[in-house]
C-alpha positions as CSV (number, residue, x, y, z in Angstrom):
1,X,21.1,-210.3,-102.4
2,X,21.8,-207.1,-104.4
3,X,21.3,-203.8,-101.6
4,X,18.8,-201.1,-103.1
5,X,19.9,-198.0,-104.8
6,X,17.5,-195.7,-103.3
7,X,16.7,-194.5,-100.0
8,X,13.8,-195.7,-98.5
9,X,11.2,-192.5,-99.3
10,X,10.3,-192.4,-95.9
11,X,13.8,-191.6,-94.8
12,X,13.9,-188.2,-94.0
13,X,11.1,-188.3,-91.5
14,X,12.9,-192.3,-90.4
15,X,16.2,-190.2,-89.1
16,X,14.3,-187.3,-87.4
17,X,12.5,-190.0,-84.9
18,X,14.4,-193.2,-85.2
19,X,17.8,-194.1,-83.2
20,X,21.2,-194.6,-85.0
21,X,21.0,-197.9,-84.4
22,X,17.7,-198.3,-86.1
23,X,18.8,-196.3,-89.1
24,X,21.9,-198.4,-89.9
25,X,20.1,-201.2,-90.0
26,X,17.9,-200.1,-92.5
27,X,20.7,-198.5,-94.7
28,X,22.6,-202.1,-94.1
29,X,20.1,-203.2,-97.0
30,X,21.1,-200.0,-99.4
31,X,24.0,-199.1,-101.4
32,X,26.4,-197.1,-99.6
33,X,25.9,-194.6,-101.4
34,X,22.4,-194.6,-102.3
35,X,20.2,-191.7,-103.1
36,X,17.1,-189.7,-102.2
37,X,15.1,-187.2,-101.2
38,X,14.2,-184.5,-103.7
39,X,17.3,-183.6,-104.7
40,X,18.9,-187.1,-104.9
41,X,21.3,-187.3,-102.4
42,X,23.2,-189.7,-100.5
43,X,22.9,-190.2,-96.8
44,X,24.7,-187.7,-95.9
45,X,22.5,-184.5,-97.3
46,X,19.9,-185.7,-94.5
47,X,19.4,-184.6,-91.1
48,X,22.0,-187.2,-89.2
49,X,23.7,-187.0,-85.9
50,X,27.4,-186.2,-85.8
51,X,27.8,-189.8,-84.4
52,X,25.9,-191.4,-87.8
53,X,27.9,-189.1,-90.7
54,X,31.4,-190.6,-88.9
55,X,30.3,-194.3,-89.2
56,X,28.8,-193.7,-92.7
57,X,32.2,-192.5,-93.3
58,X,33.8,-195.9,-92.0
59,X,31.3,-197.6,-93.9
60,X,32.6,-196.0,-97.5
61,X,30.4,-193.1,-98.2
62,X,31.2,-190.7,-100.5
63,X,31.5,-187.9,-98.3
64,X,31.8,-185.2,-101.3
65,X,28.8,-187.1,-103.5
66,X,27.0,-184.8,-106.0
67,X,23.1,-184.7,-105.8
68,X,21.2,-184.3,-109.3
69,X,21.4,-180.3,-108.7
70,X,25.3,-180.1,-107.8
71,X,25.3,-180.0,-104.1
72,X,27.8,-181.7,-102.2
73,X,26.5,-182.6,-98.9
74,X,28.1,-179.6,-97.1
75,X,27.2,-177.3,-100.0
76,X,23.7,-178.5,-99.3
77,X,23.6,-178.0,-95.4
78,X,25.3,-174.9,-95.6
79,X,22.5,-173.8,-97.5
80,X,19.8,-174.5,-94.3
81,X,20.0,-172.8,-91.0
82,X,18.2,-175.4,-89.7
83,X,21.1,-177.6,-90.8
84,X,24.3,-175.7,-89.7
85,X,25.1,-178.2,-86.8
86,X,25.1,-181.4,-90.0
87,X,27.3,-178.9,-92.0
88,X,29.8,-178.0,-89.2
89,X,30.2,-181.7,-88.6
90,X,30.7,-182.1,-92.5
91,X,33.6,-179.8,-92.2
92,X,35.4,-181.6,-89.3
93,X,35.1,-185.4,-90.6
94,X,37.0,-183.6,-94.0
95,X,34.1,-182.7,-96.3
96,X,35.5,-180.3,-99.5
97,X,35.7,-176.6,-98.2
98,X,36.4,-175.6,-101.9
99,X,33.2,-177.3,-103.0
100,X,31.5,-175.0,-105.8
101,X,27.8,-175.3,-107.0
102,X,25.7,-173.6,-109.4
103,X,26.0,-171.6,-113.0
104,X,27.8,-168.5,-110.8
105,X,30.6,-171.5,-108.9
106,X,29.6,-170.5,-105.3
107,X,31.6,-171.8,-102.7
108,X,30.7,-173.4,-99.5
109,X,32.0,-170.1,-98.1
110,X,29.2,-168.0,-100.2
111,X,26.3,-169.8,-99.3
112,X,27.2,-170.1,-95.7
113,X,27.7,-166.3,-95.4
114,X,24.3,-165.6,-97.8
115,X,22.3,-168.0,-95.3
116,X,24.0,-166.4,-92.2
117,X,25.1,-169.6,-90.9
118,X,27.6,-167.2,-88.2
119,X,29.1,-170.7,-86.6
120,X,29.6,-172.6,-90.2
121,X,31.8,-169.5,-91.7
122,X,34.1,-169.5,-88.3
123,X,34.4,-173.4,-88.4
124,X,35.0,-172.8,-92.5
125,X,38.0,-170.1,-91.9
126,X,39.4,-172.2,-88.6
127,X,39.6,-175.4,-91.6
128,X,41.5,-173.1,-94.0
129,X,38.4,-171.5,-96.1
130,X,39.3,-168.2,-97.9
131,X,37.0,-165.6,-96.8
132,X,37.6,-163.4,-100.1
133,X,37.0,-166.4,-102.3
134,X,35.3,-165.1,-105.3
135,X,32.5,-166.7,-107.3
136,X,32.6,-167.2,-111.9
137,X,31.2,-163.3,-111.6
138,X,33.9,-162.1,-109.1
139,X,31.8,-161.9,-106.1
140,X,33.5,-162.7,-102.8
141,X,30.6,-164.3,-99.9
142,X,30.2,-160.9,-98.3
143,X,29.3,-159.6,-102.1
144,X,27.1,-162.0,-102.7
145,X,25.5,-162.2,-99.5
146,X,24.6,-158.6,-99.8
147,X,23.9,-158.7,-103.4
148,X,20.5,-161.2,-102.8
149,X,19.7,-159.7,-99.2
150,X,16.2,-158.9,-99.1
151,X,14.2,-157.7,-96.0
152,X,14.6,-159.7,-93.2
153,X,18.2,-161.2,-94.6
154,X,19.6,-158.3,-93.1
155,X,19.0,-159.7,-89.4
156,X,20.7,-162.6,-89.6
157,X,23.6,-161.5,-92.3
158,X,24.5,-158.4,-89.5
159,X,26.5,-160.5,-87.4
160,X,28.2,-162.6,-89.9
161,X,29.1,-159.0,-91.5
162,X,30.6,-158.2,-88.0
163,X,32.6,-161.2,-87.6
164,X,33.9,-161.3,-91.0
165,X,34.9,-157.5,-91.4
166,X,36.1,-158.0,-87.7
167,X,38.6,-160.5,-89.3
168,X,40.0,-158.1,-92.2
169,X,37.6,-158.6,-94.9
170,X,37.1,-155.6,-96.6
171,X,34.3,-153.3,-97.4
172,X,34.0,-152.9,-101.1
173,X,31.8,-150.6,-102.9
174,X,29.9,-153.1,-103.9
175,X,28.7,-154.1,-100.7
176,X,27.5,-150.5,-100.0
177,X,26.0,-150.3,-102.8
178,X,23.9,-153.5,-102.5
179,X,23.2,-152.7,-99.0
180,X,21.7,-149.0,-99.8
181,X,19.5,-150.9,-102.7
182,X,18.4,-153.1,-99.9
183,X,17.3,-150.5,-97.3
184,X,15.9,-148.5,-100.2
185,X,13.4,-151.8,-100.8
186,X,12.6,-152.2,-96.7
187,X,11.7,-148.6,-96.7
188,X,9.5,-148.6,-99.6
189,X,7.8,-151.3,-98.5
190,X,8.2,-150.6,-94.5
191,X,4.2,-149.8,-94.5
192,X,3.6,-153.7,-95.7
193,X,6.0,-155.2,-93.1
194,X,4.4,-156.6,-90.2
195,X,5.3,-154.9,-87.3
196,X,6.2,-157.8,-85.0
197,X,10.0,-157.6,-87.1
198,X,10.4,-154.2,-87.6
199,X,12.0,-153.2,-84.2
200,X,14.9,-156.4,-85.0
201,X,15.6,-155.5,-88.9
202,X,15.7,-151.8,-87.7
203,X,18.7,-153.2,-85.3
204,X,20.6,-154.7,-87.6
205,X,20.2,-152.4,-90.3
206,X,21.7,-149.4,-88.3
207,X,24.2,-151.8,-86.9
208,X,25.1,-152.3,-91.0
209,X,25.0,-148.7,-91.5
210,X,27.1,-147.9,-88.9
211,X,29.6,-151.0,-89.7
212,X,29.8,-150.6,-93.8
213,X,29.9,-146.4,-93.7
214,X,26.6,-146.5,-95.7
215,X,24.3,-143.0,-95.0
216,X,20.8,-144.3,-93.5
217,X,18.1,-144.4,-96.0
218,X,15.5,-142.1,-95.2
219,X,12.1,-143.4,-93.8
220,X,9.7,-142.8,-96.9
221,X,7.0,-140.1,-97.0
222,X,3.5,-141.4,-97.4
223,X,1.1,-139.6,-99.6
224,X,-1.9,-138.7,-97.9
225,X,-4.3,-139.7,-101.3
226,X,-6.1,-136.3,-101.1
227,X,-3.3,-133.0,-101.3
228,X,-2.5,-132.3,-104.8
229,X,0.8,-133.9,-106.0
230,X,3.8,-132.1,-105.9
231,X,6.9,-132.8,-108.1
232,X,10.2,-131.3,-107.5
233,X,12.2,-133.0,-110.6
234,X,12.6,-131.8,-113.9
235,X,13.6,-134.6,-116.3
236,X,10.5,-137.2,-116.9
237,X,13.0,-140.3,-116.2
238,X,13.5,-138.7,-112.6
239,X,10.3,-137.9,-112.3
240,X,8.7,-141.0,-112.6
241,X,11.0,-142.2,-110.1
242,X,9.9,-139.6,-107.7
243,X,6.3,-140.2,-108.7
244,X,6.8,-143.8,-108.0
245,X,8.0,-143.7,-104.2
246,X,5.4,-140.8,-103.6
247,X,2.2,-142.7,-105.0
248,X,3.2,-146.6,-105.6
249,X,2.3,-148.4,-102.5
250,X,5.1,-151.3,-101.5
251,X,2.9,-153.9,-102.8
252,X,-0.8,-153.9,-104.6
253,X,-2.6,-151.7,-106.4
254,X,-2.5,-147.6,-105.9
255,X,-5.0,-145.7,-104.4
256,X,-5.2,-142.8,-107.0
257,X,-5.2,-142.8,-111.2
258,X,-2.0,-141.0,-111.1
259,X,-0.1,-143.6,-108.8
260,X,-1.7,-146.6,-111.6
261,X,-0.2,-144.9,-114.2
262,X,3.1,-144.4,-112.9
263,X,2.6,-148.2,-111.4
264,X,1.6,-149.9,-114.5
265,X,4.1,-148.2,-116.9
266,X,6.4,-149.5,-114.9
267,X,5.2,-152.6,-114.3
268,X,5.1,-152.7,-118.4
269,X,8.4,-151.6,-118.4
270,X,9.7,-154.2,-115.9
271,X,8.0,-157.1,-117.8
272,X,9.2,-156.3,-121.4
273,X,12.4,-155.1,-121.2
274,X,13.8,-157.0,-117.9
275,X,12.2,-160.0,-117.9
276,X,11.3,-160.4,-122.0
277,X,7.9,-161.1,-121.5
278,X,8.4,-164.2,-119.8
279,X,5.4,-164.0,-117.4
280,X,3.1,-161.9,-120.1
281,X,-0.6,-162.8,-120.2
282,X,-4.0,-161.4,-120.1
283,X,-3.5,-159.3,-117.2
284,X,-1.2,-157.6,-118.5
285,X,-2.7,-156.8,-121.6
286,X,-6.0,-155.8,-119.5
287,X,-3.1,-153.6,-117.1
288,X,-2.0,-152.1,-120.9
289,X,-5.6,-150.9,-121.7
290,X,-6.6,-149.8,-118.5
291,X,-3.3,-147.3,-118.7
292,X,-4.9,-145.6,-122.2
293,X,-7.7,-145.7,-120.5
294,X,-6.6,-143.5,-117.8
295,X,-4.8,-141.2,-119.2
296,X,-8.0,-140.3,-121.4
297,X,-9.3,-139.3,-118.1
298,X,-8.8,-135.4,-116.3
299,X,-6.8,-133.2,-118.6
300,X,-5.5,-135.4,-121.6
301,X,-2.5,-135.5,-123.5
302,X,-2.9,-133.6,-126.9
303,X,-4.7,-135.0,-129.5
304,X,-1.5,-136.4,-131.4
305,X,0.3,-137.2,-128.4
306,X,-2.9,-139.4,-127.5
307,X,-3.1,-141.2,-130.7
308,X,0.9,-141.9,-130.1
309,X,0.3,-143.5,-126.7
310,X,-3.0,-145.3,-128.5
311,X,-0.5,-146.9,-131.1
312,X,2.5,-147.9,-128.3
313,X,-0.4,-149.6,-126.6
314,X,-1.6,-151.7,-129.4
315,X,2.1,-152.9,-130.0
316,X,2.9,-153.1,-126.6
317,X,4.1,-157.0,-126.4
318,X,6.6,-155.9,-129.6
319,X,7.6,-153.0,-128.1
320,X,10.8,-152.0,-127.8
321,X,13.1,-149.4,-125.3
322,X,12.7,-146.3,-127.6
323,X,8.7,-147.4,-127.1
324,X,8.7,-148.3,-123.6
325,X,10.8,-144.7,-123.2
326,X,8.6,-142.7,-124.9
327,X,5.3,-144.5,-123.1
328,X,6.8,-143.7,-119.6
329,X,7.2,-140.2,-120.8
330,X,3.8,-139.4,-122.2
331,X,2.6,-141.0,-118.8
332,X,4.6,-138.9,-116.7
333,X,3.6,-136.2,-118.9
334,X,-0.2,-137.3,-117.9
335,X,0.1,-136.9,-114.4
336,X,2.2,-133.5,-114.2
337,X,-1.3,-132.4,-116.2
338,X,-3.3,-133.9,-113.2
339,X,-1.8,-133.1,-110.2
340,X,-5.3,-133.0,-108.0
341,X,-5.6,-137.0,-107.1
342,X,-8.6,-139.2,-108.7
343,X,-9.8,-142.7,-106.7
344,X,-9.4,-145.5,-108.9
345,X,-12.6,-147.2,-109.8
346,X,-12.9,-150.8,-109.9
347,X,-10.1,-152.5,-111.6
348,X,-10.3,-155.4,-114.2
349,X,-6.7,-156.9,-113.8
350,X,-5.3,-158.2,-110.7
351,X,-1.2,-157.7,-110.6
């Protein structure tokens, strides 16, 4: 009788309640090396005891099999927290430490350090792993790690940071740099965090600052939505980046005109020239009108700068950096004219 080439589809939840025993029995009726799950993988990318990964070994399994989205088994633990004890064991029964996946080649080495699997990267350096391995864009795992780390990554990278450094990896620029863009993001958005995780992040963020040489990033002034706006910058581009972390909340819409208009345009400018207008639709066009719109309002632009503006937003899908440029200016331009905060009114576009 010819043994099935798929996993059962109940699998996944089959290993996390039935016993070894059970579970051989009912892969005694599949091909050793069939396939499942979403990302159709053998066996040995689900959640299997220690004991159950060796026999599958005995049995034939490729231990280094390739799902549909180029994970090997240990590539694909070492992704999970919730998995590190599966991956560990991959690593002692002989799995591929130099496994790569994805367009950028990471190694098992970068995705254990970017989850923060702490005991996967010592087992990975005790089997031979190179801990300045670096990825198709020259990234070694501490790079890359602190290239993606967002928020609350921070926690759980700190010690993995600690260990690794401890063991002579280097601090590069690049990791300082990535980590100030990081705690630049927490703090702008500190007010949205909820508080339960602040006092934990704070930790390990002042245990990176302290361990990488990074300056602490200050916490962020809050504007009060009623005192008239002050602006200490003299070129427009630094202006609307001082305009933006005095009036742009961390997420949502702003409480004043003057904070939408520095939002939007640079919302607008995010969109077009970063993204290409991948996610455009009738919000933002609605986001694009409501900006003329309030910049009509207060003290206006002059009469030909207004009509300029008017024209940029009518073309605003086509436009291009010199346009996006000069429609952050004029905006910028709006606000230092209208530096006594409006309330914004009801809105009619909901990014």
């Amino acid at each position: 009788m010819a043994k099935r080439k798929t996993l059962p589809k109940d699998f996944e939840q089959l290993v996390q309640t039935a016993s070894d025993e059970d579970i051989k029995k009912v892969l005694g009726k599949c091909d050793i090396n069939a396939y499942g799950g979403y990302n159709k993988g053998n066996a040995l990318e689900f959640p299997l005891s220690e004991e159950m990964m060796r026999w599958l070994i005995e049995q034939g399994i490729d231990i280094n099999y390739v799902d549909q989205y180029g994970y090997t088994p240990l590539l694909y633990h070492a992704g999970r927290m919730s998995s590190e004890k599966q991956a560990i064991a991959l690593v002692k029964l002989g799995a591929d430490i130099t496994a790569t996946q994805g367009l950028d080649r990471e190694t098992v080495m970068h995705v254990a350090v970017k989850t923060g699997n702490l005991e996967l990267v010592k087992c990975l350096i005790q089997a031979g792993a190179d801990a300045e391995v670096t990825s198709r864009s020259g990234e070694t795992p501490l790079e890359r790690a602190f290239h993606w780390a967002r928020t609350f990554d921070l926690i759980k990278l700190a010690p993995v940071a600690e260990y690794l450094i401890g063991i002579g990896v280097p601090v590069t620029d690049k990791i300082r740099t990535y980590m100030r863009s990081a705690a630049e993001d927490i703090e702008f958005r500190r007010k949205d965090m909820s508080p339960d995780i602040m006092p934990e992040l704070d930790r390990a963020m002042e245990s990176l600052y302290g361990l990488l040489g990074v300056a602490s990033v200050p916490r962020r002034v809050e504007y009060d939505g009623t005192s008239p706006i002050v602006i200490h910058e003299k070129r427009w581009q630094k202006q609307h980046g001082e305009l933006w972390n005095l009036l742009v909340p961390g997420s949502g819409h702003a409480g004043t005109v003057q904070g939408e208009v520095i939002r939007i345009s640079g919302k607008l400018a995010y969109e077009i020239l970063d993204n290409g207008c991948c996610n455009w639709d009738s919000d933002f066009k609605s986001m694009a009108n409501a900006l003329y719109r309030y910049i009509c309002m207060g003290t206006p632009l002059d009469v030909d700068e207004q009509r300029e503006f008017a024209g940029l937003i009518n073309g605003i899908k086509d436009a291009d950096e010199t346009d996006i440029n000069r429609l952050t200016e004029l905006s910028v331009k709006w606000v230092t004219l209208n530096l006594n905060p409006m309330a914004v009114g009801e809105l009619d576009y909901k990014r």
